[in-house]
C-alpha positions as CSV (number, residue, x, y, z in Angstrom):
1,X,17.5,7.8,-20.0
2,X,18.4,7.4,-16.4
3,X,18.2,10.6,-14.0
4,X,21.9,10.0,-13.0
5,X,22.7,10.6,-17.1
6,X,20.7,13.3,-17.2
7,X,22.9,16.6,-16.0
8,X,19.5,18.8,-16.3
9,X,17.6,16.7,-14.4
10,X,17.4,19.0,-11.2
11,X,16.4,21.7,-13.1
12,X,13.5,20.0,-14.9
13,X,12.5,18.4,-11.8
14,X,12.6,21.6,-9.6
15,X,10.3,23.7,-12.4
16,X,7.8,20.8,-12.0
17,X,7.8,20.6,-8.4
18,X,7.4,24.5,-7.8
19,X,4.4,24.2,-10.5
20,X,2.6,21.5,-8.3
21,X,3.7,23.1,-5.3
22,X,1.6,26.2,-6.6
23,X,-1.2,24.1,-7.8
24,X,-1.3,22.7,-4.4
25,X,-1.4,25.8,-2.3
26,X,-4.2,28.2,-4.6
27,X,-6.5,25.1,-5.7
28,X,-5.5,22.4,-3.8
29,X,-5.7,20.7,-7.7
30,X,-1.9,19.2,-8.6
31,X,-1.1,15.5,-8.8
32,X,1.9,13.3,-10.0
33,X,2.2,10.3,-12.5
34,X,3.8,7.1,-11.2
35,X,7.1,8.2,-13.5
36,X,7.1,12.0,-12.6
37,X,4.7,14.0,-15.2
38,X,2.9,16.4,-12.9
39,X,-0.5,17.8,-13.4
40,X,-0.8,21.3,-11.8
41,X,-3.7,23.6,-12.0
42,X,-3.1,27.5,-10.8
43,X,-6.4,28.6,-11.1
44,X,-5.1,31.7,-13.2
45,X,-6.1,32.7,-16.9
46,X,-2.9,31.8,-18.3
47,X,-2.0,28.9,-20.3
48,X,1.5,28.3,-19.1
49,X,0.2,28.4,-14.8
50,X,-2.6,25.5,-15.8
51,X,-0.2,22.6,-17.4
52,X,0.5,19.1,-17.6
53,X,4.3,18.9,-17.1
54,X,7.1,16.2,-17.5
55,X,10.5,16.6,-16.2
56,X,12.1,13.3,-18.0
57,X,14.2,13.9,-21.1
58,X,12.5,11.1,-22.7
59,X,8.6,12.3,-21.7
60,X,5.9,9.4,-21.2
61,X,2.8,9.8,-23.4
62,X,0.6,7.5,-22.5
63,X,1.1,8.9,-18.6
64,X,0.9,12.9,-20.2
65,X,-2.5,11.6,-22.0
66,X,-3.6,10.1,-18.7
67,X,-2.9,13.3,-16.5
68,X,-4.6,15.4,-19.3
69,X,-8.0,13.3,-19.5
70,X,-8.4,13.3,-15.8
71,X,-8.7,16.6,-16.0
72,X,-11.4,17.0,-19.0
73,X,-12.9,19.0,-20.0
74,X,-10.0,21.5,-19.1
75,X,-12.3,25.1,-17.7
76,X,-9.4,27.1,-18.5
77,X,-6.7,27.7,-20.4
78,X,-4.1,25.0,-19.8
79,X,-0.5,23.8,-21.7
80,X,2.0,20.9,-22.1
81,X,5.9,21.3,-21.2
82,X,7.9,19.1,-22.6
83,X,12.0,19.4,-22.9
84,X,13.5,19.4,-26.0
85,X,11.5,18.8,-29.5
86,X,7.5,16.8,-28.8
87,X,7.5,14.1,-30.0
88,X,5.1,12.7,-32.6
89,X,2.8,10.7,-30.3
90,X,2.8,13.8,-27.5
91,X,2.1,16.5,-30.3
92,X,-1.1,14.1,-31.3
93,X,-2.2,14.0,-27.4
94,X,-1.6,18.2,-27.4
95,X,-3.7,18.1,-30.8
96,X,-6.7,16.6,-29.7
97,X,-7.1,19.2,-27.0
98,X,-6.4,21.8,-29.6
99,X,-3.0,22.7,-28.6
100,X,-1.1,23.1,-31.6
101,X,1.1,26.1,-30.7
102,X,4.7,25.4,-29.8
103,X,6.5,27.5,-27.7
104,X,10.1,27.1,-27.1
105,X,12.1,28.9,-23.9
106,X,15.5,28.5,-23.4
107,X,16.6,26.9,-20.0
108,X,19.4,29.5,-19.3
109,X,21.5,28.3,-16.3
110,X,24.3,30.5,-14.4
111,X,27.2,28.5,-12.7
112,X,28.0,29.6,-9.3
113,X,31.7,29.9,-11.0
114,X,30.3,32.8,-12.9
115,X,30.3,34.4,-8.9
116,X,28.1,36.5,-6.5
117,X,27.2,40.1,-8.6
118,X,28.2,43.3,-7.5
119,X,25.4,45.0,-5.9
120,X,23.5,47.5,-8.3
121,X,25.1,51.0,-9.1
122,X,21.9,52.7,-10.0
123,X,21.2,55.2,-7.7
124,X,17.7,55.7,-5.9
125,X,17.0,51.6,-7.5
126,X,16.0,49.5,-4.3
127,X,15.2,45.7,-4.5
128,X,13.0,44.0,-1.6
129,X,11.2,40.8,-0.5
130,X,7.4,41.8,0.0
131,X,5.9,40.9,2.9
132,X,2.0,38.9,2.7
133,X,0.3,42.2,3.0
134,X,2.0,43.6,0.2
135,X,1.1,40.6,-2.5
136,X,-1.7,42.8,-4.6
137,X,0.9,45.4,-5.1
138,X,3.2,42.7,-6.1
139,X,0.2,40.9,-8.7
140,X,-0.7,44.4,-9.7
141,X,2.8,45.5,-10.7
142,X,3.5,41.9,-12.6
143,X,0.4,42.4,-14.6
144,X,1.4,45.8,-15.8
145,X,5.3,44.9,-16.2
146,X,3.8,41.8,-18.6
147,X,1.1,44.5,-20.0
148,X,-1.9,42.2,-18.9
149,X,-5.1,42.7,-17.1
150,X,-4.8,42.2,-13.4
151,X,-7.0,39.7,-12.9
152,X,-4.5,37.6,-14.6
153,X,-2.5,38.0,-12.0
154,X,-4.6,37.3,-9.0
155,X,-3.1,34.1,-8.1
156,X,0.0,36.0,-6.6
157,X,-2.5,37.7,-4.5
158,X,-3.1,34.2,-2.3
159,X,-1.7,34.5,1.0
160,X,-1.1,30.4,0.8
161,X,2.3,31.5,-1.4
162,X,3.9,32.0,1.7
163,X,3.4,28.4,2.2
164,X,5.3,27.2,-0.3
165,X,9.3,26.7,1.2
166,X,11.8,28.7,-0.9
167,X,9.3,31.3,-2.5
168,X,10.1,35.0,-2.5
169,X,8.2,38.0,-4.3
170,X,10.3,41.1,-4.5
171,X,9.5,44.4,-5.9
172,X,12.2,46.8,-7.8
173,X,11.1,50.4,-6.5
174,X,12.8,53.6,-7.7
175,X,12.4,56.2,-4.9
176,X,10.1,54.1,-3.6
177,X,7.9,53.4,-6.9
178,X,7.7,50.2,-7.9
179,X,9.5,50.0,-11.3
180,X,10.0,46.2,-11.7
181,X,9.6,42.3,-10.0
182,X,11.1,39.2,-9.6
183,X,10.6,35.9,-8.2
184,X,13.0,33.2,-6.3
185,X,12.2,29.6,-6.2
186,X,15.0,27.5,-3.9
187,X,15.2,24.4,-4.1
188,X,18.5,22.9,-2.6
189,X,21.1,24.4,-4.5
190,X,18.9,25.6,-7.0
191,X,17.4,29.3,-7.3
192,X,14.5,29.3,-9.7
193,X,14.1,33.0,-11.2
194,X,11.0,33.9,-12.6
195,X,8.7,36.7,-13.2
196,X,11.6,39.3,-13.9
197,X,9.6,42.3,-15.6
198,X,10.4,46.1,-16.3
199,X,7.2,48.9,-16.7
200,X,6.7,49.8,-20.1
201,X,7.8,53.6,-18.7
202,X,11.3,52.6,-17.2
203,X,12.5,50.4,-19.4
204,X,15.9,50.0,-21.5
205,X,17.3,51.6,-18.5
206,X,19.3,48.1,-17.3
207,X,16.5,47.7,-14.1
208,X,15.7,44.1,-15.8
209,X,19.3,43.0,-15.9
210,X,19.9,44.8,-12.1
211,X,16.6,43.0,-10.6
212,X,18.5,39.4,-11.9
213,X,21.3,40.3,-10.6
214,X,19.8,41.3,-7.0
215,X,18.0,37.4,-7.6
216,X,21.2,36.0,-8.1
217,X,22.6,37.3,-5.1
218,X,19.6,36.4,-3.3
219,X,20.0,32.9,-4.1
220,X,24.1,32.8,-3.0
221,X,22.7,34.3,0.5
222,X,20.1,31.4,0.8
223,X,23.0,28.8,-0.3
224,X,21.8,27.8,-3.9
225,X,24.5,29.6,-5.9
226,X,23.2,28.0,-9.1
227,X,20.6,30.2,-10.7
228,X,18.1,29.1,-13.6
229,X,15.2,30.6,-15.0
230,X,13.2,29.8,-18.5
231,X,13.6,32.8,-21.3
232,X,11.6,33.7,-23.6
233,X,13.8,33.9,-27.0
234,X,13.7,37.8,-27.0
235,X,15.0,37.9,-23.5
236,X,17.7,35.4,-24.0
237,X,20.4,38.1,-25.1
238,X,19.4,39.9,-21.9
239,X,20.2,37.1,-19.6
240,X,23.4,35.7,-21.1
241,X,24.9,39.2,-20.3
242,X,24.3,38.4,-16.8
243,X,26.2,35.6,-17.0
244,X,23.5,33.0,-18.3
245,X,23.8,30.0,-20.6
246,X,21.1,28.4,-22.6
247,X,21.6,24.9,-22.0
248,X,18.3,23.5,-23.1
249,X,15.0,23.9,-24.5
250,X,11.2,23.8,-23.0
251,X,8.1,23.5,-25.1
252,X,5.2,24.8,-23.9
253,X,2.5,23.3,-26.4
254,X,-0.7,25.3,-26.2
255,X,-3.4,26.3,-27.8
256,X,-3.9,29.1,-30.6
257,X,-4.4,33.0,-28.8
């Protein structure tokens, strides 16, 4: 399929893109295929940060098999992101590296028609950008908002992050406790959301859907009024309240846990 028939293409491609970008400034390990796949190594223990990813609705194999033998024997954990359903000739390349496990996340877009949020009515509930000095409290409050060890975390620690163009951290304090994080990604008119989390403690209190929100409007004030961000199924409901559409699927293809 061309690109220009392919409305999800700048979403697809932006994901991969922020991946190598990422790869590129904590390892200095990320590299492209001649039709797009990237190969993008984080350093971090987590499957889904180490990946070979292609952004073309119709995925090459051969060039996912090539990216993924270069790298072999893979040190960490490490995954496959394809869009849509694998295909039988990628889910035999995932196989022979043992991943078997498919993993599907919605690709939940929100059109800037849906318009910019109201800021949040909770009282005493703040939203930031950190500043460099402030990225271990950042990784630390990640890891405990995913319930993981902090060390898998530690990439978001690297002062390079503030290398990469478009990349915010912010922190969701309470009366000045961090309570929550989120991440914006722009790229053009894109704002790539990620790492939304809640503390175990403050949770079903709506900080999740406010700290979207808040990267929403972050992304109208940078001039990328279109927000996406990849759910997991459980959060899905969450993020179509705020105005989200699923509009696609990823697979991450990794290997048993």
């Amino acid at each position: 399929m061309n690109q220009t028939n392919d409305p999800l293409w700048p979403f697809a491609s932006a994901y991969a893109t922020l991946l190598e970008k990422l790869g590129a400034v904590t390892t200095g390990h990320s590299r492209r295929g001649p039709e797009g796949s990237v190969l993008a190594i984080s350093g971090a223990p987590i499957a889904s940060l180490n990946a070979v990813v292609s952004p073309s609705l119709v995925p090459n194999p051969d060039e996912i098999a090539s990216l993924a033998a270069s790298e072999s024997p893979w040190e960490l954990p490490w995954s496959i992101h394809v869009r849509g359903v694998p295909g039988p000739r990628i889910t035999e390349v995932a196989a022979s590296y043992g991943l078997t496990e498919f993993h599907p996340q919605p690709l939940m877009v929100r059109r800037p028609d849906q318009g910019l949020p109201p800021e949040p009515a909770i009282d005493g509930l703040r939203v930031r950008a950190v500043s460099v000095d402030e990225f271990d409290l950042y990784a630390r409050t990640v890891a405990e908002g995913f319930e993981a060890p902090h060390e898998a975390f530690r990439v978001l620690t690297e002062p390079s992050l503030d290398k990469i163009d478009g990349l915010k951290l912010y922190l969701a304090e309470l009366d000045g406790v961090p309570v929550g994080t989120g991440m914006t990604a722009i790229s053009g008119d894109l704002n790539g959301i990620f790492n939304i989390t809640t503390l175990p403690p403050y949770r079903r209190r709506g900080y999740g859907k406010v700290v979207t929100m808040e990267m929403v409007r972050a992304g109208f004030a940078a001039g990328a009024p279109t927000a996406y961000l990849y759910a997991s199924p459980m959060g899905e409901p969450v993020y179509q309240s705020a105005g989200f559409h699923t509009e696609e699927n990823l697979t991450v293809i990794t290997a048993p846990s």
